[in-house]
C-alpha positions in Angstrom: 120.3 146.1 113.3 119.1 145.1 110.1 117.5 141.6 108.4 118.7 141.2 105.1 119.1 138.6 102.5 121.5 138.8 99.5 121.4 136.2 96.9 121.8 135.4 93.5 119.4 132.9 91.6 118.2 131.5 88.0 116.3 135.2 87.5 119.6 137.2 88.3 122.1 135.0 87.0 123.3 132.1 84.8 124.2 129.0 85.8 128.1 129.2 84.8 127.8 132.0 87.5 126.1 130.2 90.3 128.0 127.1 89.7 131.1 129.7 90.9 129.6 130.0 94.0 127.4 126.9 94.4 128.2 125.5 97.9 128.1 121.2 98.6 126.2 120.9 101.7 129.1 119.0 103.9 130.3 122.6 103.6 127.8 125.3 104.3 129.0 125.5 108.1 132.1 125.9 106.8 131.5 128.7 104.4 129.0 130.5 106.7 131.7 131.1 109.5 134.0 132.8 107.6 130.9 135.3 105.9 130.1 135.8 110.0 134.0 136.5 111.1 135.1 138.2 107.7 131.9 139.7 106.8 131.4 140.9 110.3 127.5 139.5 110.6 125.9 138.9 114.1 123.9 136.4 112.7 124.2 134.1 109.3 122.7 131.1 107.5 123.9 130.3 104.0 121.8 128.4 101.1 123.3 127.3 98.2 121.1 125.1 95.7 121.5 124.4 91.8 119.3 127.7 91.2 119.8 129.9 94.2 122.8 131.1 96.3 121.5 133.3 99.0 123.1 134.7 102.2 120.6 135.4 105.2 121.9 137.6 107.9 121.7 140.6 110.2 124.1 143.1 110.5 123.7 146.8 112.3 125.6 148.0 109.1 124.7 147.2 104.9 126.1 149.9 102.8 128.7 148.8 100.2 129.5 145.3 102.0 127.1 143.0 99.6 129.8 142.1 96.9 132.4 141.8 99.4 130.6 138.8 101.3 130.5 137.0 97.6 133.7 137.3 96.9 133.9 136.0 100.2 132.5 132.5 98.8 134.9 132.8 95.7 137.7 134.4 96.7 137.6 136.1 93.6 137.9 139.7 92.7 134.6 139.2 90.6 131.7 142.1 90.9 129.1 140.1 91.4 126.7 143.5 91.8 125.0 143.6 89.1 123.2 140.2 89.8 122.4 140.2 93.6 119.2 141.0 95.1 119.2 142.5 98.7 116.2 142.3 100.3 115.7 143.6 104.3 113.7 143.2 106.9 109.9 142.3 106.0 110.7 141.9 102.5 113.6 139.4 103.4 111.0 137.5 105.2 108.9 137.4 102.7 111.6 136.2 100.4 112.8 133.8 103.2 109.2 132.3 103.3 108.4 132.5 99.6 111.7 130.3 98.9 110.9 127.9 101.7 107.6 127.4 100.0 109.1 126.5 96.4 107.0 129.7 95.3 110.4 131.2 94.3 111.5 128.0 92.8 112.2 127.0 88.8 109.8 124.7 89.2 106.6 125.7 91.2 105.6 124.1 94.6 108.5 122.2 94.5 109.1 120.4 98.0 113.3 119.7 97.7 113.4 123.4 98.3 112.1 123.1 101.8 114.2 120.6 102.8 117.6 122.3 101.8 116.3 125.7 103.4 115.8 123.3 106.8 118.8 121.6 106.3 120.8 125.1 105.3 119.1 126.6 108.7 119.9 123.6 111.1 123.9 123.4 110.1 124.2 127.6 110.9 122.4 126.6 114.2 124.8 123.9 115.1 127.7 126.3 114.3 126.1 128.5 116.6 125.7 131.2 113.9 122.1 132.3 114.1 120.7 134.1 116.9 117.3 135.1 118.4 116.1 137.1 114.6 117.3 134.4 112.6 115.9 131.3 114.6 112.8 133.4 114.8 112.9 133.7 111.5 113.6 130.0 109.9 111.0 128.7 112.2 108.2 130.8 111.0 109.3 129.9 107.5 108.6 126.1 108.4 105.7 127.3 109.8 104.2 128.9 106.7 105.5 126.1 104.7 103.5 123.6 106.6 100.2 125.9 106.4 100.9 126.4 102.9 101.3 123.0 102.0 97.6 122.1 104.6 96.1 125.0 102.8 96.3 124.9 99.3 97.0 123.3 96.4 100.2 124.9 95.6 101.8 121.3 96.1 100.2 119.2 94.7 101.2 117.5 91.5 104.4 119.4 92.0 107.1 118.6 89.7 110.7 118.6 90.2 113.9 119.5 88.0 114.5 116.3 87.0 110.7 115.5 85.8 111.3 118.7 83.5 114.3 117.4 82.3 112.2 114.3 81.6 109.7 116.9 79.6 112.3 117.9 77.8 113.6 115.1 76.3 110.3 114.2 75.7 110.7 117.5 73.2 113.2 116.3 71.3 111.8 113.6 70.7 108.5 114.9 69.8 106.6 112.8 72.7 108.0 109.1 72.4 110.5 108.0 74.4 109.3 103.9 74.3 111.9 103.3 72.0 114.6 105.3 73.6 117.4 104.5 75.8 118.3 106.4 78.7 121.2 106.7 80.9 120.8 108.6 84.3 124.5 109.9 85.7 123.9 110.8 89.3 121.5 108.6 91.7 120.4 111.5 93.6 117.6 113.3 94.2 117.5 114.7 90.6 118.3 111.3 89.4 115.7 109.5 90.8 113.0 111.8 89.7 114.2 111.5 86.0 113.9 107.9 86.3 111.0 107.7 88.0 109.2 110.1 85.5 110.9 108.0 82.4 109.3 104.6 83.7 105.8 106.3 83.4 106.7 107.4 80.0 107.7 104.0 79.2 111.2 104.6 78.2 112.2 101.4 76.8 116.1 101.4 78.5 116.9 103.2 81.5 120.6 102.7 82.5 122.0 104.0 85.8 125.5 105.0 86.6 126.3 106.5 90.2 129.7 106.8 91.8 128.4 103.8 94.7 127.2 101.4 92.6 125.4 100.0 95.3 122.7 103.3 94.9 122.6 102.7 91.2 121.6 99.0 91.3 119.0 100.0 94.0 117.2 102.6 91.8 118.0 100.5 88.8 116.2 97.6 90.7 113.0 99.5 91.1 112.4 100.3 87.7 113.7 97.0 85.6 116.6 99.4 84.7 120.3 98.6 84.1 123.1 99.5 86.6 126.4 100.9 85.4 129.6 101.6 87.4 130.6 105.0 87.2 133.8 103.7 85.8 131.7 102.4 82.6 129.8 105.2 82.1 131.3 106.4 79.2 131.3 103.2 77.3 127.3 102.4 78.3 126.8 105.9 76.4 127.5 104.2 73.3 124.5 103.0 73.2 122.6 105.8 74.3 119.7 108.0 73.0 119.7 110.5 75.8 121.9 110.9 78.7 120.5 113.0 81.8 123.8 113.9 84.8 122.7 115.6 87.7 125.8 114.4 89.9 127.3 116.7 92.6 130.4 116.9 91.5 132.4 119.9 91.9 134.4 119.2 88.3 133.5 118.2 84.8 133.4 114.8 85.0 132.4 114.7 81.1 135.0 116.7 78.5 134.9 117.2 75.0 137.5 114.4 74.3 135.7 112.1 76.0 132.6 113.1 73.7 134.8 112.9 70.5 135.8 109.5 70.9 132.0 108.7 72.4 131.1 109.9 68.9 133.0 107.7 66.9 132.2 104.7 68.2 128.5 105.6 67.6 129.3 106.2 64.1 128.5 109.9 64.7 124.6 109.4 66.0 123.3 112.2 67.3 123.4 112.5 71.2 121.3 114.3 72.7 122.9 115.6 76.5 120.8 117.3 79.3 123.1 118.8 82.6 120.9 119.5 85.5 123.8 119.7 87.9 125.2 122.7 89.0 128.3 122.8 88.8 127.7 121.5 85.5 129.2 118.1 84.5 129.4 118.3 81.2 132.1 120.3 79.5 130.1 123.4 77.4 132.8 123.0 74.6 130.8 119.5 74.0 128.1 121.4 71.9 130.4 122.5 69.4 130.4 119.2 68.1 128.6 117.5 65.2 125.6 115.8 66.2 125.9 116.6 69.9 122.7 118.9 71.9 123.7 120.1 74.6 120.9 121.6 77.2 121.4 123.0 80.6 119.2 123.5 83.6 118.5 127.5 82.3 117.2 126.0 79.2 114.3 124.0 80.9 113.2 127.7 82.0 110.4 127.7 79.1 109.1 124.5 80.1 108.4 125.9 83.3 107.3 128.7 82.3 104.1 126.8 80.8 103.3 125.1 84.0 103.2 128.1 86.0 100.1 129.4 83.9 98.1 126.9 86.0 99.5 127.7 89.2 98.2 131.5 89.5 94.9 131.0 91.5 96.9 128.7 94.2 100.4 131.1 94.3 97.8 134.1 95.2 96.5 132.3 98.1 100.0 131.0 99.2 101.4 135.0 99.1 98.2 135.8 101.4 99.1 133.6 103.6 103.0 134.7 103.6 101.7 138.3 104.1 100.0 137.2 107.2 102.8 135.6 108.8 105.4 138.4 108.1 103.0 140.9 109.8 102.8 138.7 112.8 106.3 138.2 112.9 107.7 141.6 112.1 106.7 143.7 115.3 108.6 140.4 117.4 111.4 140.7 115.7 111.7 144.4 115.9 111.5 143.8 119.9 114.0 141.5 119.6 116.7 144.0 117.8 116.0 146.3 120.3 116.8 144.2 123.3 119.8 143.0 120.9 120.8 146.7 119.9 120.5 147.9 124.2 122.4 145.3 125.6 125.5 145.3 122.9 125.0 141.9 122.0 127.7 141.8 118.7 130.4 138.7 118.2 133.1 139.1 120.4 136.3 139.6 119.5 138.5 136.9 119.1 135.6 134.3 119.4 135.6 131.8 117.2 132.8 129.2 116.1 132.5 125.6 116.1 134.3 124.8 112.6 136.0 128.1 112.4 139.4 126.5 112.3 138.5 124.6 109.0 137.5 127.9 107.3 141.2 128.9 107.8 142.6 126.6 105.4 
């Protein structure tokens, strides 16, 4: 029986890829039951982020089934080869553990990370799809996360996707944003940390527009920002200098009509867009417009790239201590196939998981 991951990410493949497979979280459970009955898996625990898709599993068999679980999420007929990484056994832990610890991340020592990898873990357990490797597995990479976290520095000062965003539109323009007005679609996560990070630059306007308004007046609140229903979004854009979306949408919620007119109502002022959500929100066509910048979340890549200079010394310290744990770890869960492996333990047939129903329709 083998350990194996299989994933795409923002190294392997660009985000109008990932954002065909990107997964909303009310669905993972959903999703990971029909990789376990249609991808024959004994165990499974699917992670889908804005920068990652990955599939976690074991399986006594690997040869030439890795694209057809993908096409699995999509339903396509899409090779999706030439970007996935497999990694198995200790070098899928160490890839588990790495991921969990945001040292695989965009962004360096970023802490969302951990969360969704819990999160991802936890709905495949209340599916029942992981077994004794997998649960083993998840909970060492908590564990390491915590000592990683205790131990160094790797953490500290870590800053997320939406504080880069915040960098870049500091970029463009050229380190002032006091004068600028900002509008934030998307009170998530993301959001927050974009407005958060553009009160301490002393952005001058931050506006605020979520689907509940109720969120966007609360993180308005906190910042002497501006709350705008989501139905007014477009029109509050008028007066815009930058807008920042990082909404979970699974559509376009911004197309290039909608930008046109948005245009000439500002008397064609240049607009300056940045998309941090995958699936992306705004339309790409948008960019081919006069005075409109477009910038996605592959093209904060180069920002990050210049923070990770200062991370070395700490990320050689975190992989020390990842090494340690997979070597720990490995011989237990080698045991563990075994016993799997001699008593037959494999899905049975015509057994069906909690939530298998859904992944029918």
């Amino acid at each position: 029986m083998k350990l194996f991951v299989a994933g795409l990410s923002y190294k392997t493949a660009p985000v109008e890829v990932r954002e065909q497979l990107a997964i909303t979280p009310s669905k993972l459970g959903c999703y990971g039951c029909r990789l376990k009955i249609c991808g024959d898996l004994d165990e499974v625990v699917l992670l889908s982020t804005c920068n990652r898709v990955e599939i976690y599993g074991t399986t006594p068999r690997m040869t030439g089934r890795i694209d057809a679980l993908f096409r699995l999420l999509t339903q396509s007929t899409r090779d999706f080869r030439p970007l996935v990484y497999v990694r198995e056994d200790a070098d899928a832990l160490r890839h588990l553990f790495s991921v969990a610890s945001g040292l695989d991340s965009m962004v360096i020592g970023e802490t969302e990370i951990t969360g969704q990898v819990k999160h991802a873990y936890e709905t495949a357990q209340t599916a029942r799809l992981t077994g004794g490797v997998l649960n083993r597995s998840f909970q060492k990479a908590m564990q390491t996360v915590k000592e990683i976290r205790s131990s160094t520095g790797i953490g500290r000062g870590a800053t997320s996707v939406g504080s880069v965003a915040v960098e870049l539109a500091e970029k463009i323009f050229r380190g002032s944003l006091a004068e600028k007005t900002v509008i934030i679609i998307g009170a998530g996560k993301m959001g927050e940390a974009c407005v958060r990070h553009l009160a301490k630059k002393g952005a001058k306007s931050i506006l605020v527009s979520n689907r509940s308004y109720d969120r966007a007046v609360a993180l308005a609140g906190e910042f002497n920002g501006q709350a705008v229903r989501f139905d007014d979004c477009l029109a509050a854009m008028a007066g815009a200098d930058i807008v920042v979306s990082s909404t979970g949408c699974p559509q376009t919620i911004l197309h290039r009509p909608d930008i046109e007119k948005l245009m000439h109502a500002r008397k064609n002022r240049p607009l300056f867009l940045i998309d941090i959500a995958v699936p992306r929100d705004i339309d790409a066509e948008v960019q081919q417009l006069d005075n409109v910048y477009l910038y996605n979340i592959d093209n904060l890549e180069t920002i990050v790239r210049e923070n990770v200079k200062s991370r070395e010394k700490e990320l050689a310290v975190c992989h020390e201590i990842i090494e340690r744990k997979v070597a720990a770890l490995l011989p237990k869960l080698n045991l563990q196939k075994e016993r799997l492996y001699d008593l037959g333990v494999q899905s049975q047939p015509g057994w069906v998981p909690d939530g298998a129903a859904v992944c029918r329709s």
